[in-house]
C-alpha positions as CSV (number, residue, x, y, z in Angstrom):
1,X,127.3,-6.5,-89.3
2,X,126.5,-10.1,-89.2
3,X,130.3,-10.8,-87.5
4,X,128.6,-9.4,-84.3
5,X,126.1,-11.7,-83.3
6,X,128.5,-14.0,-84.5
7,X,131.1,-12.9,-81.9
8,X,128.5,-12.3,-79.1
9,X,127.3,-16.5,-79.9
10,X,130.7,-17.8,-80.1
11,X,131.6,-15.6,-76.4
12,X,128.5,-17.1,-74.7
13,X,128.8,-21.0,-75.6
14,X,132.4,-20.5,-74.5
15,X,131.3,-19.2,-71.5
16,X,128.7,-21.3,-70.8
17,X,130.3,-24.2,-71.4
18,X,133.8,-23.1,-69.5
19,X,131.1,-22.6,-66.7
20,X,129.7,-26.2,-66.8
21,X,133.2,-27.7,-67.4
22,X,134.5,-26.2,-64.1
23,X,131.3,-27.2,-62.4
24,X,131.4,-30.8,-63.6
25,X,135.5,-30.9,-63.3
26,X,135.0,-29.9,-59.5
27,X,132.2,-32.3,-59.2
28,X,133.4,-35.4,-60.2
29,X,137.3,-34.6,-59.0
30,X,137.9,-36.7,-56.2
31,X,136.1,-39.7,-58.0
32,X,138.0,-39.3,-60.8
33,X,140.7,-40.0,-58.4
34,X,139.4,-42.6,-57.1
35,X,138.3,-44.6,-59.9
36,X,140.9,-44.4,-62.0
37,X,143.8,-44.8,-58.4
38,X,141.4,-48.3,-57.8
39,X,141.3,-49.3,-61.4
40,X,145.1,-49.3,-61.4
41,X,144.7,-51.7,-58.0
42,X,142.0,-53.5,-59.3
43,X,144.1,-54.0,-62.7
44,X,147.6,-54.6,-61.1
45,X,146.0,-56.9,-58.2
46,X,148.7,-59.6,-58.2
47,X,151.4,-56.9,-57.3
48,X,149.2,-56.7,-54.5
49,X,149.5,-58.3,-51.2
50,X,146.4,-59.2,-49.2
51,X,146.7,-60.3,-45.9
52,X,142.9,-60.9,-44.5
53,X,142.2,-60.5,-40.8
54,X,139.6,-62.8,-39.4
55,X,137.6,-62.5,-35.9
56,X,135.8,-64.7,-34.8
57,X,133.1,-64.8,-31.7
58,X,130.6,-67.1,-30.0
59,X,127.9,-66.0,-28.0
60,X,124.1,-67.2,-26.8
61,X,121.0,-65.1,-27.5
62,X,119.0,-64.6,-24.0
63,X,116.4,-67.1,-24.0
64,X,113.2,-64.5,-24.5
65,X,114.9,-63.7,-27.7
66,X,115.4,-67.5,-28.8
67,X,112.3,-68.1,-28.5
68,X,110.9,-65.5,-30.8
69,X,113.1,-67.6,-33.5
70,X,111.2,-70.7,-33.2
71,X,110.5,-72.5,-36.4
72,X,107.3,-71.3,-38.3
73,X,106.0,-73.9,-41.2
74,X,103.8,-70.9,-42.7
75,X,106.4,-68.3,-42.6
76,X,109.0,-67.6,-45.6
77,X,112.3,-69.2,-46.0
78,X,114.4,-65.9,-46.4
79,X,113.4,-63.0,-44.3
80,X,114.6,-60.2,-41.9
81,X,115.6,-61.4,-38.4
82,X,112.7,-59.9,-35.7
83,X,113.3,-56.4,-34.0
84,X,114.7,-57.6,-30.7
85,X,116.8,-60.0,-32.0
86,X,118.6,-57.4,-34.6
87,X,118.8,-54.9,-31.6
88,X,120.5,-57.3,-29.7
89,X,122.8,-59.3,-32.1
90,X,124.1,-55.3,-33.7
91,X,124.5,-53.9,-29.8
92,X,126.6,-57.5,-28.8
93,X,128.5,-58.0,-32.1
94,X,129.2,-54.1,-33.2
95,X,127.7,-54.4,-36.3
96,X,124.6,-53.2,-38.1
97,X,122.2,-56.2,-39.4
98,X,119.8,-53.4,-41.0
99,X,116.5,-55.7,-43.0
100,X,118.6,-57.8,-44.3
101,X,117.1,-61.4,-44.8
102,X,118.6,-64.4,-43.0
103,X,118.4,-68.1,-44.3
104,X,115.9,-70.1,-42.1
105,X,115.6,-73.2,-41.9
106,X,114.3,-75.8,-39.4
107,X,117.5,-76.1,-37.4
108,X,119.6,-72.9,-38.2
109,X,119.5,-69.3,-39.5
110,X,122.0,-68.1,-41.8
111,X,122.7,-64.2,-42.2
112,X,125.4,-63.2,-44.7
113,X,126.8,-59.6,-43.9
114,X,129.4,-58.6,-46.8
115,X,130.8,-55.5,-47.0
116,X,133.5,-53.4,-49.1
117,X,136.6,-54.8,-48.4
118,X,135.1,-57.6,-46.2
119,X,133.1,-60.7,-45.9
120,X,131.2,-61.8,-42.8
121,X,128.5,-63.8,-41.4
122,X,126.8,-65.1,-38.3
123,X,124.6,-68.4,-37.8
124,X,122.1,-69.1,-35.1
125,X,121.3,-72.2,-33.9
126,X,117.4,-72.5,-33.6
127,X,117.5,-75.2,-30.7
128,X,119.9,-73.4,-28.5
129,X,120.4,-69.7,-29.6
130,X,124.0,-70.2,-30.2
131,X,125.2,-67.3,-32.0
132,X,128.8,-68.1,-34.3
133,X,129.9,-64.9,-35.8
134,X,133.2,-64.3,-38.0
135,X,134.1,-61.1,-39.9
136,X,137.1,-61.2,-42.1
137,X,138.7,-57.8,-43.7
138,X,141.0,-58.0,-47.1
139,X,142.0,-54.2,-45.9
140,X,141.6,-51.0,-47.5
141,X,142.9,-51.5,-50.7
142,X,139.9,-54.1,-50.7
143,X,137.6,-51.2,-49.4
144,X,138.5,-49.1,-52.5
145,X,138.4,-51.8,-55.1
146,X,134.8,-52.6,-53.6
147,X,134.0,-49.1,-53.6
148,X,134.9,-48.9,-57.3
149,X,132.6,-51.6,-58.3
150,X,130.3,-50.7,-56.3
151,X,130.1,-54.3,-54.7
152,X,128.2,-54.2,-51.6
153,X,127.9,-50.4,-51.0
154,X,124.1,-49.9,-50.7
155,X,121.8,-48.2,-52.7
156,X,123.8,-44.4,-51.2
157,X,126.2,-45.1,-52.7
158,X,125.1,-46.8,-56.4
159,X,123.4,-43.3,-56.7
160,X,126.5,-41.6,-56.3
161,X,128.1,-43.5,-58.6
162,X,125.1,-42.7,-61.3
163,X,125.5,-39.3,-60.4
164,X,129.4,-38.9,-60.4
165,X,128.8,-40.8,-64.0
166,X,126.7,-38.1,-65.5
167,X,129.2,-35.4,-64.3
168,X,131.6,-37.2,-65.7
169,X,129.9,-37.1,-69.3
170,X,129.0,-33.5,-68.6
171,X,132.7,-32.7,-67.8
172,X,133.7,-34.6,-71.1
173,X,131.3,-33.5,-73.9
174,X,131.3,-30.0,-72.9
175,X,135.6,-30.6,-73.1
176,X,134.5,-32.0,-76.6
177,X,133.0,-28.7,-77.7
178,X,135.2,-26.5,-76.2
179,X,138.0,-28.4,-78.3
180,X,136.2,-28.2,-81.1
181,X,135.8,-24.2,-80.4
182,X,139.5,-23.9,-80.3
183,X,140.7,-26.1,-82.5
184,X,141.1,-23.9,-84.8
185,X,144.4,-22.6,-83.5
186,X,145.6,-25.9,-82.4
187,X,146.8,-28.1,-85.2
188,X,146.8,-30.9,-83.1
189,X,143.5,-31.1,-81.5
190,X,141.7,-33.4,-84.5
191,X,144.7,-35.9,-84.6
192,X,145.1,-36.3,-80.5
193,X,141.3,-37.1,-80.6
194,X,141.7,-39.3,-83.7
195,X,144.4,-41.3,-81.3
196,X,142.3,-41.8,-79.0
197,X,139.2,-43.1,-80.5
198,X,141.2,-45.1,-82.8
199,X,143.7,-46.6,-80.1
200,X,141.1,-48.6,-77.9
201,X,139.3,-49.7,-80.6
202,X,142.5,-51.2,-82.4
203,X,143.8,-52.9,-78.8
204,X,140.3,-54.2,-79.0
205,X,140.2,-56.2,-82.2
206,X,144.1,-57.2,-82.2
207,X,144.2,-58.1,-78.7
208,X,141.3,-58.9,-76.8
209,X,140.2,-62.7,-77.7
């Protein structure tokens, strides 16, 4: 009598956790491609060629706009760049500015603008709104190793990453207990795992200095 509950226990973990395996599987799928396609590129970079594309462009900001950019003792050093001049600089140049703070300083204000996969940044000068802009791209292999290290990605996509992690986990311990459920008629399971638990930590001491 007591093999039944037994049986009924055993048939709903495996179903419950076949359930959140496939959920978490489908879940964090295409990252899984991702990361591990970018960690190859990321750890393989020197095979690699990068070829950056730079554009550069010069323009002047319209003198009603200049002149909101006058120098302020009382204001802060680093701050966002006002309204108007944001609008105008992201409609001119094709890019978007957002709040991101700019350098200012007496004679010049500095505004860095990275991205995955590129680098750019525009300078104004105070006296006569001259605007220097240059964006340069390293291409999309660039884009993806970015993306994987979630350099300069915004907050979007750091959450996504957090939340791809925790599927991830989900997708592997409930693989863990599911191996451990039918290990029983696999001989191998408890040696494959052994491997690789014991591989990376034996690389680890004997290799990395």
């Amino acid at each position: 009598m007591s093999s039944i509950p037994s049986s009924r226990r055993r048939s709903y973990w495996l179903k419950t956790l076949h359930q959140w395996h496939w959920m978490s599987a489908a879940l964090s799928l295409t990252g899984l491609i991702l990361f591990a396609a970018t960690g190859l590129t990321l750890n393989n970079a020197a095979w690699i060629e990068a070829s950056p594309k730079t554009l550069s462009r010069t323009l002047a900001l319209p003198e009603e706009l200049a002149a909101t950019l006058a120098p302020d003792a009382s204001a802060q050093k680093k701050r966002p760049l006002p309204g108007p001049v944001r609008a105008w600089l992201d409609q001119q140049l094709g890019i978007h500015i957002g709040d991101r703070s700019a350098e200012f300083s007496p004679n010049e204000i500095y505004l860095s603008l990275p991205e995955p996969g590129a680098d750019a940044w525009l300078s104004i000068d105070v006296a006569s709104g001259a605007v220097e802009y240059e964006y340069s791209s390293r291409g999309w292999v660039a884009y993806f190793n970015d993306l994987h290290k979630g350099r300069h990605a915004g907050a979007i996509w750091s959450w996504f990453i957090d939340v791809f992690a925790v599927a991830c986990l989900v997708f592997a311990f409930t693989g863990l207990f599911l191996v451990k459920l039918h290990a029983a008629n696999r001989p191998a399971t408890w040696p494959l795992l052994s491997l690789g638990l014991v591989l990376p930590i034996v690389l680890m001491l004997l290799f990395i200095h």
